[in-house]
Chimera marker file (.cmm) of the C-alpha trace (Angstrom):
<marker_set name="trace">
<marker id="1" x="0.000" y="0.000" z="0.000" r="1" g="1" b="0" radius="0.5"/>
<marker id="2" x="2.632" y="2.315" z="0.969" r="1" g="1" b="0" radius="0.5"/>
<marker id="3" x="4.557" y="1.607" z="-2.803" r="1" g="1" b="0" radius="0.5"/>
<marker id="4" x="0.825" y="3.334" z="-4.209" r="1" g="1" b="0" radius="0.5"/>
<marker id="5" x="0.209" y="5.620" z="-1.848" r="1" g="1" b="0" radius="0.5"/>
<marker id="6" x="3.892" y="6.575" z="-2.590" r="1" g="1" b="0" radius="0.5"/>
<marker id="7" x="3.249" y="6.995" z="-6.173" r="1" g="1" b="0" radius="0.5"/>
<marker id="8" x="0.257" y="8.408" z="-6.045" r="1" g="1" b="0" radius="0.5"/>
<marker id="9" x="2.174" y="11.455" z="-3.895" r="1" g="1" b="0" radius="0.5"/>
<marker id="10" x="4.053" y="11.662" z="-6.658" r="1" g="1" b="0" radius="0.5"/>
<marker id="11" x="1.737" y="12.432" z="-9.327" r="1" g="1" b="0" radius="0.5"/>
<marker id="12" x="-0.181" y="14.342" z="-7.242" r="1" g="1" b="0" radius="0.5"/>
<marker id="13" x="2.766" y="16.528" z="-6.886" r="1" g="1" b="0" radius="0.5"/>
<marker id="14" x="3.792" y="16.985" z="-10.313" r="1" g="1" b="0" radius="0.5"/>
<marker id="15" x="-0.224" y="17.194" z="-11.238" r="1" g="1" b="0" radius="0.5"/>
<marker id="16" x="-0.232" y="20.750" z="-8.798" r="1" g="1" b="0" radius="0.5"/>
<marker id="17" x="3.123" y="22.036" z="-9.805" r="1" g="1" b="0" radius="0.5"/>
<marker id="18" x="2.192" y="22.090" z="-13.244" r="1" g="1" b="0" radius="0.5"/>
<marker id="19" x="-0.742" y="24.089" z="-12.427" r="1" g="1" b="0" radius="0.5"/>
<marker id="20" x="1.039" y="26.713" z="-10.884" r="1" g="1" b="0" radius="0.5"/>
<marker id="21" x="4.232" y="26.855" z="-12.699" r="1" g="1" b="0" radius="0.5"/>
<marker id="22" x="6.280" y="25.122" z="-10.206" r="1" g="1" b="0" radius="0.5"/>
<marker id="23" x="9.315" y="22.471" z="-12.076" r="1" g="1" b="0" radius="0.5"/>
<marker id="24" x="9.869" y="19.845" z="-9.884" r="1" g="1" b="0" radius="0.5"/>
<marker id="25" x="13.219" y="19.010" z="-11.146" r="1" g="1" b="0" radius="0.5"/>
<marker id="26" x="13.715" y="15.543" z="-8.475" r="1" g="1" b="0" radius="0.5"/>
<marker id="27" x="11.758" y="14.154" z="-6.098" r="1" g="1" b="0" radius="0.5"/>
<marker id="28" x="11.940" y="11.039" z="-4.112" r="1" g="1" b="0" radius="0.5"/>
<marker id="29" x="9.827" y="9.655" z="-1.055" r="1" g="1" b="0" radius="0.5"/>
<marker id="30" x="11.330" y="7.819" z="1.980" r="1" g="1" b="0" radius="0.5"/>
<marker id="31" x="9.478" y="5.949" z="4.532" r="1" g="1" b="0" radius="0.5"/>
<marker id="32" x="7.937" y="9.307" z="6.292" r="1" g="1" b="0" radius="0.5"/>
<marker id="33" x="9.352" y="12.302" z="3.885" r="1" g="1" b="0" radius="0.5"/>
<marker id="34" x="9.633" y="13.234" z="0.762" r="1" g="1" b="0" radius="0.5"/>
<marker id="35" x="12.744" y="15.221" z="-1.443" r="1" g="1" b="0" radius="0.5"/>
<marker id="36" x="12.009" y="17.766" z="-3.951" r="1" g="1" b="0" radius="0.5"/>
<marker id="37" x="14.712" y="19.519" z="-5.980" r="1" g="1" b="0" radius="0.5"/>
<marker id="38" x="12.400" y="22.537" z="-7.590" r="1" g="1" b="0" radius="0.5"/>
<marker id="39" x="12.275" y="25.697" z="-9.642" r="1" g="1" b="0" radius="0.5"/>
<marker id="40" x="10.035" y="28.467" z="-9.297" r="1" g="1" b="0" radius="0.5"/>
<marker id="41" x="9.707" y="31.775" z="-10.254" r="1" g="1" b="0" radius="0.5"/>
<marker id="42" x="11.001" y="34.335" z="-7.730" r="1" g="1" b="0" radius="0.5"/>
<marker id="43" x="7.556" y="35.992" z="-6.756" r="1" g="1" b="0" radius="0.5"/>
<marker id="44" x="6.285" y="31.950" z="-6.050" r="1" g="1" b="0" radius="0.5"/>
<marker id="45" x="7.568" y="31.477" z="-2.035" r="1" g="1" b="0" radius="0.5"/>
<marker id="46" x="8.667" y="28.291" z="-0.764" r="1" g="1" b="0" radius="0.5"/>
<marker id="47" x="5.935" y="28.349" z="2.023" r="1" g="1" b="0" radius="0.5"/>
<marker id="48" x="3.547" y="29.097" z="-0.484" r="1" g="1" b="0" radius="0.5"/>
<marker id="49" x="4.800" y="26.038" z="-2.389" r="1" g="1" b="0" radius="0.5"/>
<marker id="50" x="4.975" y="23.637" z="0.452" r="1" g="1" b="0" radius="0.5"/>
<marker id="51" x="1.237" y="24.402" z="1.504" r="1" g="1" b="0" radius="0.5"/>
<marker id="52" x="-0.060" y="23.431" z="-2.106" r="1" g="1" b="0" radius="0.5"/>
<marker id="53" x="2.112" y="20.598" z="-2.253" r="1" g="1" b="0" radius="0.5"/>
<marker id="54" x="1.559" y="19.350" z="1.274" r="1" g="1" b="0" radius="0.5"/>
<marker id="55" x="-3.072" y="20.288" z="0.996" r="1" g="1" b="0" radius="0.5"/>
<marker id="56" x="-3.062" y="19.134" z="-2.610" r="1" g="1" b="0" radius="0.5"/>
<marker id="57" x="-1.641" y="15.943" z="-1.748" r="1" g="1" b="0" radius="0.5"/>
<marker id="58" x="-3.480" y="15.624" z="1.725" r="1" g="1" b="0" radius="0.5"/>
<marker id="59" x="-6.898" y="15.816" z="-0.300" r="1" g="1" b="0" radius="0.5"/>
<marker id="60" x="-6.722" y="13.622" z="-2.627" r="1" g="1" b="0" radius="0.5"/>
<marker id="61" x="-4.668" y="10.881" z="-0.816" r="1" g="1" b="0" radius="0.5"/>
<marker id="62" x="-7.422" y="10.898" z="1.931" r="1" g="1" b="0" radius="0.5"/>
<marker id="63" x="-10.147" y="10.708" z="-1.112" r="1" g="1" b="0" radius="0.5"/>
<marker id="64" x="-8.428" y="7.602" z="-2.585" r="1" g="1" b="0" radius="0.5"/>
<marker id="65" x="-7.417" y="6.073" z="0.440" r="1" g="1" b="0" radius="0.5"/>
<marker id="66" x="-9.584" y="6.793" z="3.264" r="1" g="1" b="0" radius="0.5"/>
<marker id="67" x="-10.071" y="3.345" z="4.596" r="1" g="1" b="0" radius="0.5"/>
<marker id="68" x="-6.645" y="2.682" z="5.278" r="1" g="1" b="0" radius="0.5"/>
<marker id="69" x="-5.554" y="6.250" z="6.688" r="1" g="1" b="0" radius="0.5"/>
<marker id="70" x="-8.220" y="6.102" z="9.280" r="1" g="1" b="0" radius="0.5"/>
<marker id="71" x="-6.212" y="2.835" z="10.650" r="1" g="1" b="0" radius="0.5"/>
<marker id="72" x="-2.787" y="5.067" z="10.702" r="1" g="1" b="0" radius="0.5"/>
<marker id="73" x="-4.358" y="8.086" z="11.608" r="1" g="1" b="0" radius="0.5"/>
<marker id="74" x="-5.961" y="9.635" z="14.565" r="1" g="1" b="0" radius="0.5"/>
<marker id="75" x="-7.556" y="12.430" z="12.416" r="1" g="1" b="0" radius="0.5"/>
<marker id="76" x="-9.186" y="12.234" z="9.490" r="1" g="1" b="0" radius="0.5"/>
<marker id="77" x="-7.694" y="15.111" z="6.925" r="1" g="1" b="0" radius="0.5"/>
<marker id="78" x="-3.776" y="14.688" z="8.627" r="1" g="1" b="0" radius="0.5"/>
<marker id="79" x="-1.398" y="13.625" z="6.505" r="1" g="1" b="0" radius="0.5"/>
<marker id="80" x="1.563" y="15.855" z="7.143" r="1" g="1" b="0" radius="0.5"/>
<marker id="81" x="3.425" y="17.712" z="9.600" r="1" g="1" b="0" radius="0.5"/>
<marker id="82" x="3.130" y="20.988" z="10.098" r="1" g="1" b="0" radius="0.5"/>
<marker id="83" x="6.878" y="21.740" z="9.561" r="1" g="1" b="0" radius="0.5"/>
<marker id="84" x="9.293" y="21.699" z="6.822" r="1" g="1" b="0" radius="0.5"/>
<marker id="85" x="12.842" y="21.802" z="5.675" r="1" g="1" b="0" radius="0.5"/>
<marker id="86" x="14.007" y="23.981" z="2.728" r="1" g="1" b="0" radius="0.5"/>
<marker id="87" x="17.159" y="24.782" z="1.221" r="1" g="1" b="0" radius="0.5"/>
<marker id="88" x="18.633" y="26.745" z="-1.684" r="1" g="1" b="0" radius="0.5"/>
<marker id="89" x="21.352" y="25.052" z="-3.893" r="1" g="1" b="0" radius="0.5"/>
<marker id="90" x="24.699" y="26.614" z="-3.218" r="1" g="1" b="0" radius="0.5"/>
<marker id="91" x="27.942" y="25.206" z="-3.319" r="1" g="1" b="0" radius="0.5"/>
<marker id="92" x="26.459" y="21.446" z="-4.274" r="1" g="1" b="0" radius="0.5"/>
<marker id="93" x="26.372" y="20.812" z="-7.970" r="1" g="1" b="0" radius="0.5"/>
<marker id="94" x="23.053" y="20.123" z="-9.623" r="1" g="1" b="0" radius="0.5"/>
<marker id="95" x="24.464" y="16.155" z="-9.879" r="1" g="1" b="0" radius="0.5"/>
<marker id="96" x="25.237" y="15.703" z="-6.625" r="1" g="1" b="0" radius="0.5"/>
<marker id="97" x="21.487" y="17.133" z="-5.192" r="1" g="1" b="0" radius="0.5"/>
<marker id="98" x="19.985" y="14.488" z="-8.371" r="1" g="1" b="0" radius="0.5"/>
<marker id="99" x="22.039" y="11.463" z="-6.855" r="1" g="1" b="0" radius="0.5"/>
<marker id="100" x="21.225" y="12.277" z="-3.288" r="1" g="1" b="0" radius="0.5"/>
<marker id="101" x="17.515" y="12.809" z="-3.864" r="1" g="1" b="0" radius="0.5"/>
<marker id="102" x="17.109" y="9.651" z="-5.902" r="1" g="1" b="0" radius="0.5"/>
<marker id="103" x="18.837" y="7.676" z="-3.392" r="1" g="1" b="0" radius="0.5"/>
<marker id="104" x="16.416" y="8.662" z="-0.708" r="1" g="1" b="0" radius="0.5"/>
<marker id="105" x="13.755" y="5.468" z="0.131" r="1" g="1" b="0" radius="0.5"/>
<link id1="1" id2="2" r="1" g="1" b="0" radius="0.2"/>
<link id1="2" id2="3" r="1" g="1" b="0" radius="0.2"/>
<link id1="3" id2="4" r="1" g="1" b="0" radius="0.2"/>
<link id1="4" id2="5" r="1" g="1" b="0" radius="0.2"/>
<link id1="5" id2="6" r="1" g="1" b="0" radius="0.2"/>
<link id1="6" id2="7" r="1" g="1" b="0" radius="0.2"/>
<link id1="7" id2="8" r="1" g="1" b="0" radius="0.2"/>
<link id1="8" id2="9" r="1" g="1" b="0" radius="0.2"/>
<link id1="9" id2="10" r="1" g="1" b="0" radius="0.2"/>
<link id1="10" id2="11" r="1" g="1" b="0" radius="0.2"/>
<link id1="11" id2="12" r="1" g="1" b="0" radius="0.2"/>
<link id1="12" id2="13" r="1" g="1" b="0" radius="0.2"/>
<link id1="13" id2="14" r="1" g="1" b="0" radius="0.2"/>
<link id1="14" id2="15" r="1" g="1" b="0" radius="0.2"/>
<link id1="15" id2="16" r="1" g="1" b="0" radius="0.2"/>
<link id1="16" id2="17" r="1" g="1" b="0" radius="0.2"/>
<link id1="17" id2="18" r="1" g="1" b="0" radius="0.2"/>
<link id1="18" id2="19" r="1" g="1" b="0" radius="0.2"/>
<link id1="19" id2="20" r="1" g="1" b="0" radius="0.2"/>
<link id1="20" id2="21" r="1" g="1" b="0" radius="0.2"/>
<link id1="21" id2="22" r="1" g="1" b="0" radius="0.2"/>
<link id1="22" id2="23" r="1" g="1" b="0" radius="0.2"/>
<link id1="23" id2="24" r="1" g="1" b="0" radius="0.2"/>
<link id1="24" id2="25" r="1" g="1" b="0" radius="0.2"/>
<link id1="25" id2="26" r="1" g="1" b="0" radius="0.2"/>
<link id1="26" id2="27" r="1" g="1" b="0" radius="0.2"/>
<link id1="27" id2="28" r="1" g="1" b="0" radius="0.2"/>
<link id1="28" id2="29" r="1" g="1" b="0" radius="0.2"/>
<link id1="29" id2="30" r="1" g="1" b="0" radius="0.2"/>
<link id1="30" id2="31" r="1" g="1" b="0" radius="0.2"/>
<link id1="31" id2="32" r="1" g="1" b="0" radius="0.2"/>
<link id1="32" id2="33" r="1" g="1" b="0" radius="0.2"/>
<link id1="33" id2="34" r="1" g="1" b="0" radius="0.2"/>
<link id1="34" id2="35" r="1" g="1" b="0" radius="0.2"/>
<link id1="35" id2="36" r="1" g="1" b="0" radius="0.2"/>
<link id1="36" id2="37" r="1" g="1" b="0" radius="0.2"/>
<link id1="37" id2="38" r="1" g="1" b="0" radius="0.2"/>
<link id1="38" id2="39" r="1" g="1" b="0" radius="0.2"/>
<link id1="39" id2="40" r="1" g="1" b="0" radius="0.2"/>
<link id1="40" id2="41" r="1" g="1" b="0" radius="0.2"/>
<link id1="41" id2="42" r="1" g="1" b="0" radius="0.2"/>
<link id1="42" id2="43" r="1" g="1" b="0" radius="0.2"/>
<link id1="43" id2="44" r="1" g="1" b="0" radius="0.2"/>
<link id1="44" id2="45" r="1" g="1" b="0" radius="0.2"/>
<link id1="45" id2="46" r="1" g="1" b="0" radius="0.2"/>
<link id1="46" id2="47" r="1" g="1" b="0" radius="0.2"/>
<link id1="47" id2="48" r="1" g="1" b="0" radius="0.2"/>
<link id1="48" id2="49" r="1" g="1" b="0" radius="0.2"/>
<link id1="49" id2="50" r="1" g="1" b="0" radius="0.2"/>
<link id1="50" id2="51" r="1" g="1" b="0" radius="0.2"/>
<link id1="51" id2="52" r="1" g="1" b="0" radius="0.2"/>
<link id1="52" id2="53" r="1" g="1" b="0" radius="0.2"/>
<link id1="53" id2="54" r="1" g="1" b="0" radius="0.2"/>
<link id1="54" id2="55" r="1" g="1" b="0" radius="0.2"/>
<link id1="55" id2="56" r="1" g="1" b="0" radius="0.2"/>
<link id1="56" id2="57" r="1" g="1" b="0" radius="0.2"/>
<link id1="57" id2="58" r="1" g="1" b="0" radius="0.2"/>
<link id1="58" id2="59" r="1" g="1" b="0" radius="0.2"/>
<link id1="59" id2="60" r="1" g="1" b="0" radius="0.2"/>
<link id1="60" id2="61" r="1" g="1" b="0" radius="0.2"/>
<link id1="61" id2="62" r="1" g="1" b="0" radius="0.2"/>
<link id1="62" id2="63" r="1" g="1" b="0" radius="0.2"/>
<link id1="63" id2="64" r="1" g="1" b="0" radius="0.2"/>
<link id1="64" id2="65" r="1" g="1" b="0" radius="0.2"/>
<link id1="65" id2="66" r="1" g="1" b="0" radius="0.2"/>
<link id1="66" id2="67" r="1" g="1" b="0" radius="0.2"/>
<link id1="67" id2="68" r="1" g="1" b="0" radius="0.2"/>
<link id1="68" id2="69" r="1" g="1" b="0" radius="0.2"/>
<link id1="69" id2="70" r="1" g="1" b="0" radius="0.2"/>
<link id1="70" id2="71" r="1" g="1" b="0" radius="0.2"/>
<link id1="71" id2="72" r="1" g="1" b="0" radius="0.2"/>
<link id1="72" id2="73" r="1" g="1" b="0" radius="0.2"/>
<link id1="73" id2="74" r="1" g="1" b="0" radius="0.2"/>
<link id1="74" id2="75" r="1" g="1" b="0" radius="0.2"/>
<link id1="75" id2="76" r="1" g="1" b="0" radius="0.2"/>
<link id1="76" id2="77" r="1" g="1" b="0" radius="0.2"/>
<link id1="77" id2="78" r="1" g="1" b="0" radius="0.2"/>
<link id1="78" id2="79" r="1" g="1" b="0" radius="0.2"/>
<link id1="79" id2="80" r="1" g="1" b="0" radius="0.2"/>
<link id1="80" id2="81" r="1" g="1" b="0" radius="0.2"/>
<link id1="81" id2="82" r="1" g="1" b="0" radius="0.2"/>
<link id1="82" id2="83" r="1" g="1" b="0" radius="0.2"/>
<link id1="83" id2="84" r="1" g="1" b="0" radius="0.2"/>
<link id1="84" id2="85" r="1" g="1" b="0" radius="0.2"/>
<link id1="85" id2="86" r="1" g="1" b="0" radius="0.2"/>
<link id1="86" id2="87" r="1" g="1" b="0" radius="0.2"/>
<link id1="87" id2="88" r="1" g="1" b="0" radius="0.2"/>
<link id1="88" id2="89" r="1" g="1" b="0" radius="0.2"/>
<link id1="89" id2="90" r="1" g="1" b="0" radius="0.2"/>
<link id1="90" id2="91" r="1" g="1" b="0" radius="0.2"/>
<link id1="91" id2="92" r="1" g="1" b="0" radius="0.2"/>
<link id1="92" id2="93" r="1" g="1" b="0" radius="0.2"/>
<link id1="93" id2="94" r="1" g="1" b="0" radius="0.2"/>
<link id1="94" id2="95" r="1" g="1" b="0" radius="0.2"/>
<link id1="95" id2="96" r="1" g="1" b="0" radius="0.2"/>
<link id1="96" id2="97" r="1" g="1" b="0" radius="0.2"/>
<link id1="97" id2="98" r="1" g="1" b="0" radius="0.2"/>
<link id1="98" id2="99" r="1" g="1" b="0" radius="0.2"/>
<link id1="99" id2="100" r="1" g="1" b="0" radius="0.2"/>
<link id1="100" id2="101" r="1" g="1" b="0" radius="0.2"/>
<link id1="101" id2="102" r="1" g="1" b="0" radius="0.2"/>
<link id1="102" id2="103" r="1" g="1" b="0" radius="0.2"/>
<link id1="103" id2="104" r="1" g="1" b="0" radius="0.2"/>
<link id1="104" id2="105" r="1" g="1" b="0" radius="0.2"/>
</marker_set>
């Protein structure tokens, strides 16, 4: 179930991105996170980004799967945290972020 729910997260993502102009250049999901390498336009904030990403997904996966999320979770409609980690690419090459992200899981 996890392997769907996984992929599902996935699309999901890339379905909502699209919509708002968002590249999601790598992404990966581990056990309880998931790695995005993206590009945005400046005026598009990474808060604003992670909410879409993070309601978007929450929605749907709770629509598809609501039998088995109500075994995992305590409240219906939870899905993430509330926090998040962000970073900008500096002094890592492009590559290296790829290789990283792709060996998350």
């Amino acid at each position: 179930m996890s392997k769907q729910i996984s992929d599902d997260i996935k699309q999901f993502s890339h379905k909502i991105c699209q919509k708002h102009k968002v590249i999601i250049r790598y992404m990966e999901t581990d056990k309880d996170h998931i790695h995005y390498m993206i590009e945005a336009e400046p005026m598009m904030s990474v808060s604003k980004i992670v909410n879409l990403i993070k309601s978007y997904t929450t929605y749907y996966i709770w629509k598809k799967y609501p039998n088995y999320l109500q075994k995992k979770f305590w409240r219906e409609q939870t899905f993430w945290t509330d926090g998040y980690f962000s970073c900008s690419v500096g002094n890592v090459s492009e590559e290296m972020l790829r290789k990283y992200i792709e060996n998350q899981g």
